[in-house]
C-alpha positions in Angstrom: 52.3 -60.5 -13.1 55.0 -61.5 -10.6 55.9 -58.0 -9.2 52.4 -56.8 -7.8 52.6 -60.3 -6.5 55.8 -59.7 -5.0 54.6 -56.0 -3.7 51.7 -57.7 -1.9 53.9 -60.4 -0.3 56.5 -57.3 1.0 53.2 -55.2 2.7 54.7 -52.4 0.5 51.7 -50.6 -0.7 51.6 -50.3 -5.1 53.0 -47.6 -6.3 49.4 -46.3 -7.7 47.9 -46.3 -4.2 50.3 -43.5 -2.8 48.0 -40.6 -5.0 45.2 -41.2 -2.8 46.3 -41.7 0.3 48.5 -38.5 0.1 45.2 -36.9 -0.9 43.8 -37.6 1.8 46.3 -37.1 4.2 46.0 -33.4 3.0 42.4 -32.9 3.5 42.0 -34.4 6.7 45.3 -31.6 7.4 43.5 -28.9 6.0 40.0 -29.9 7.9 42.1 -30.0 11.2 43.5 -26.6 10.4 39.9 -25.4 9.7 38.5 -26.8 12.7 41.6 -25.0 14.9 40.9 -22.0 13.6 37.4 -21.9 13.8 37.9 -22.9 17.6 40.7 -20.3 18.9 39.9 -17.3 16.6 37.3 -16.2 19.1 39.8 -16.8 21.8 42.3 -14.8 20.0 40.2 -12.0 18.7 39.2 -11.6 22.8 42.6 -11.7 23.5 43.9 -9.1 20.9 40.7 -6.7 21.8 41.2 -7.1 25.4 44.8 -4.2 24.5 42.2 -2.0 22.1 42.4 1.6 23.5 38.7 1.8 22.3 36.8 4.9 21.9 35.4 6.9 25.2 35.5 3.5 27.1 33.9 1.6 24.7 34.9 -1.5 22.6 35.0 -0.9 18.8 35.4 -3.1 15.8 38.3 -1.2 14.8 41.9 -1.5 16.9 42.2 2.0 17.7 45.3 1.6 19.8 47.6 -0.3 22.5 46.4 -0.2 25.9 47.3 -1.7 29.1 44.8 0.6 31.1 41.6 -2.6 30.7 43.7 -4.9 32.8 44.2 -2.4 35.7 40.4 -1.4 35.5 39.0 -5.0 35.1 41.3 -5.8 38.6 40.1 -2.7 40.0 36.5 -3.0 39.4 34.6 -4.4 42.4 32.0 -6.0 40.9 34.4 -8.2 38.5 35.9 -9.0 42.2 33.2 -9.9 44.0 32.0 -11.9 41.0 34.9 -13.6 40.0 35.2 -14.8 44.2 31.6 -15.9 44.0 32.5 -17.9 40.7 35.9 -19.5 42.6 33.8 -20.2 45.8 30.9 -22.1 44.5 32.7 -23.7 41.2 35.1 -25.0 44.1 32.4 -26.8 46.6 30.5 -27.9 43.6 33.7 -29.6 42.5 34.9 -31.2 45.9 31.3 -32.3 46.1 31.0 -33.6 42.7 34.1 -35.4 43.2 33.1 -37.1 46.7 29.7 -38.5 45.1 30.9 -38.6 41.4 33.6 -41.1 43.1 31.2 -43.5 44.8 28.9 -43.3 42.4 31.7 -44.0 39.7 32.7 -47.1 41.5 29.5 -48.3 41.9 28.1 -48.1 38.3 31.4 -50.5 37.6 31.5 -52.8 40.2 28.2 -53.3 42.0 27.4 -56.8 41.9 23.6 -56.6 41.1 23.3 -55.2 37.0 19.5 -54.1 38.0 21.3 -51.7 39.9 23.8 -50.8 37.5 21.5 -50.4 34.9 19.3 -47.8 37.1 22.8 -45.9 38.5 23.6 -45.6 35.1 20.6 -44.2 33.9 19.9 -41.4 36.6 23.3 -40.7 35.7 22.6 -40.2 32.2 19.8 -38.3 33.2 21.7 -35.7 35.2 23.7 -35.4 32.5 21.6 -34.6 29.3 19.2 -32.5 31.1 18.8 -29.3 29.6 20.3 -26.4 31.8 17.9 -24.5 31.1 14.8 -27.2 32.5 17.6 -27.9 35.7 17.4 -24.1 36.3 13.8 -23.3 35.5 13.0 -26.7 38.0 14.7 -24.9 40.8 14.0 -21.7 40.6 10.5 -23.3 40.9 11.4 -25.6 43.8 13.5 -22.8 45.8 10.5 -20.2 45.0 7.8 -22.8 46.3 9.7 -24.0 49.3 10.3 -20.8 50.3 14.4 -21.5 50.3 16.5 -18.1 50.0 18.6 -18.0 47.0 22.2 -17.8 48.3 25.1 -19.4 47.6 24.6 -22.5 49.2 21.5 -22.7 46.5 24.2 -22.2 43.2 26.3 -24.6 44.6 23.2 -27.5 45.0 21.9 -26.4 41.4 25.7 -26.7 39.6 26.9 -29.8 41.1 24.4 -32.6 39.7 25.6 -32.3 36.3 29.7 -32.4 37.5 28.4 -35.4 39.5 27.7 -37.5 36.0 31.0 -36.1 34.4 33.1 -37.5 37.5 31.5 -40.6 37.6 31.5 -41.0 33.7 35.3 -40.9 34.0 35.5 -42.9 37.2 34.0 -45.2 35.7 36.1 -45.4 33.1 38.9 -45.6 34.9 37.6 -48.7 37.3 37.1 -51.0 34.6 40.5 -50.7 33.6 41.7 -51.8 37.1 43.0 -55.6 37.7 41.1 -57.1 40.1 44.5 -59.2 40.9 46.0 -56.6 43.1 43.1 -56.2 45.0 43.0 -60.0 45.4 46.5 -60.2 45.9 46.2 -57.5 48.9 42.8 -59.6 50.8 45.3 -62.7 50.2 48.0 -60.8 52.3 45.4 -59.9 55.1 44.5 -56.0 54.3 40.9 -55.5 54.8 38.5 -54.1 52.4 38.9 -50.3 53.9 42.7 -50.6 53.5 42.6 -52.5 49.6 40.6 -49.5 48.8 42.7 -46.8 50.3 46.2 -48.0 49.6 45.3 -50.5 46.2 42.4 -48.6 44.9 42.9 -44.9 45.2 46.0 -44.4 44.5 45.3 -46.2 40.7 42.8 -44.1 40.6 44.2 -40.1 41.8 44.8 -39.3 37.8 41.3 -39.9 36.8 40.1 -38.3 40.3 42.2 -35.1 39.5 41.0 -34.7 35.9 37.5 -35.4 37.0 37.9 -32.6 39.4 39.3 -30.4 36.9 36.2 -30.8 34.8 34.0 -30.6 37.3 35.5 -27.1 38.0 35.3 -26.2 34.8 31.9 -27.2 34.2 30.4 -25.3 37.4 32.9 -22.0 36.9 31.4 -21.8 33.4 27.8 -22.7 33.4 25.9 -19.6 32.4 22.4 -21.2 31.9 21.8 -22.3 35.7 23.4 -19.8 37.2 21.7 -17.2 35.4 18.3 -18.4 36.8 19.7 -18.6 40.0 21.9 -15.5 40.2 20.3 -12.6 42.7 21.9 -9.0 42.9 23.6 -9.7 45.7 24.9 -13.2 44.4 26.4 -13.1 41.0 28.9 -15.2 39.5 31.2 -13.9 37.1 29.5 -15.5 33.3 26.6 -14.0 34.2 27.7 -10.9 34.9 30.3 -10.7 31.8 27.0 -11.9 29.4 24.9 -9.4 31.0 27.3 -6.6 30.4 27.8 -7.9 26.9 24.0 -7.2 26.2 24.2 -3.6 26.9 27.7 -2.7 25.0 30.7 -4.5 26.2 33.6 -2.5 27.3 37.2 -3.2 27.1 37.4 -4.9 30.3 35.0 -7.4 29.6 37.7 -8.5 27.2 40.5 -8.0 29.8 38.5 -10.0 32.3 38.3 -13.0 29.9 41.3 -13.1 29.1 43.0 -13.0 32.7 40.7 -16.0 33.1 41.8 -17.8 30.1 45.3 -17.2 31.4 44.6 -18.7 34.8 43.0 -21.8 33.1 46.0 -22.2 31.1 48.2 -22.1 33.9 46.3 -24.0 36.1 46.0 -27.1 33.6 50.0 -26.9 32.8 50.5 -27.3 36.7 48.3 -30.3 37.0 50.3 -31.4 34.1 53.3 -30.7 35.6 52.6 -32.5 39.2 51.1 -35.2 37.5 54.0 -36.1 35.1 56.1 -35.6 38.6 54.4 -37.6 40.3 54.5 -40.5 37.8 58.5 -40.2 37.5 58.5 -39.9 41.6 56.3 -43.9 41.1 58.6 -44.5 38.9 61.6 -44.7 40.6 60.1 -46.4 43.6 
């Protein structure tokens, strides 16, 4: 009777208890592993196809050889060009204007000082944000057709950016609660105005969350298919639609080599943000 006693009064778990916990320690491993694999095999299938010689241009289930050749035709293609600078150009302005109103809008659903109006920010946030693409795209297709409003660019970008805007201010959000309210009184205390507290207190705290909110911003408009499929004309197409429409009719080796060059580019993209970001924190650091 005394040593249990005496192994409850240590914290040291009994001796019995390890069998379990080991158990599950291994299944939640094994799930994880599951879950990984069941994530990145399509990205690595893509990835291995994308070097498949195929067969008379075409993509086949079996690897029939090594080939660089996809690459240099998926660069040389002009349609993958033009589409993939039509994807860059309006992912880009849906992201910078995503991030200007995502910002405010952010900032407002945390600190705005009358909760009727939090309440209603928040939910025409929420709004924007569980909408189905495919009722967002069908709504202005119908609103462009009736009004008469030429599809263009200028018409992708307006129909991608309201659901980036309730992703950036989801995570500004976030990010404003966490602030101390002390700096900013301690700055009004030592005469700066509200315009300067918010430009040199305020923003800087915030430029992490502001970058990541503009990376998923990106993301989201670079790879919505749904919208942009309904708003996509022959003479403006961005590259997901164009890669799922070729998919439909037999995809070829490109397609693969297209993918993956964008995969690549993602990657490196997110390990520079990484990289200035973890500079710029050693650079505060030392200051």
């Amino acid at each position: 009777m005394i040593a249990p006693a005496l192994l409850r009064d240590s914290g040291h778990p009994p001796v019995g208890s390890r069998g379990p916990r080991l158990a599950t320690g291994v299944a939640l491993w094994v799930w994880f592993g599951v879950a990984v694999l069941f994530l990145f095999s399509p990205i690595v299938t893509a990835v291995v196809y994308s070097f498949n010689a195929g067969v008379a241009g075409k993509q086949t289930s079996a690897f029939t050889g090594f080939s660089w050749d996809w690459y240099a035709q998926a660069v040389a293609d002009p349609t993958i060009r033009q589409a993939t600078q039509t994807s860059l150009v309006v992912a880009f302005w849906a992201a910078v204007i995503a991030v200007l109103l995502g910002t405010v809008l952010g900032f407002e659903l945390a600190r705005n000082p009358n909760r009727t109006v939090r309440r209603l920010l928040a939910a025409l946030t929420y709004i924007l944000l569980i909408v189905p693409d495919t009722v967002l795209g069908v709504s202005l297709l119908l609103f462009y057709t009736e009004t008469r409003i030429p599809l263009s660019e200028f018409t992708l970008i307006a129909a991608l950016t309201p659901p980036s805007i309730s992703v950036v201010a989801f995570v500004i959000r976030a990010r404003v609660l966490t602030l101390d309210p002390q700096l900013e009184d301690a700055a009004s205390d030592l005469g700066a105005s509200r315009l300067s507290t918010l430009r040199l207190v305020v923003l800087p705290q915030l430029g992490p969350a502001i970058a990541a909110a503009a990376i998923i911003a990106y993301t989201f408009a670079f790879d919505n298919v749904v919208i942009a499929n309904f708003l996509s004309t022959p003479t403006v197409n961005v590259l997901t639609v164009y890669l799922y429409g070729t998919l439909q009719y037999g995809a070829t080796p490109a397609v693969y080599a297209t993918a993956t060059l964008i995969f690549a580019a993602t990657i490196v993209v997110l390990a520079l943000a990484a990289l200035l970001l973890r500079t710029t924190v050693r650079f505060r650091g030392r200051r």
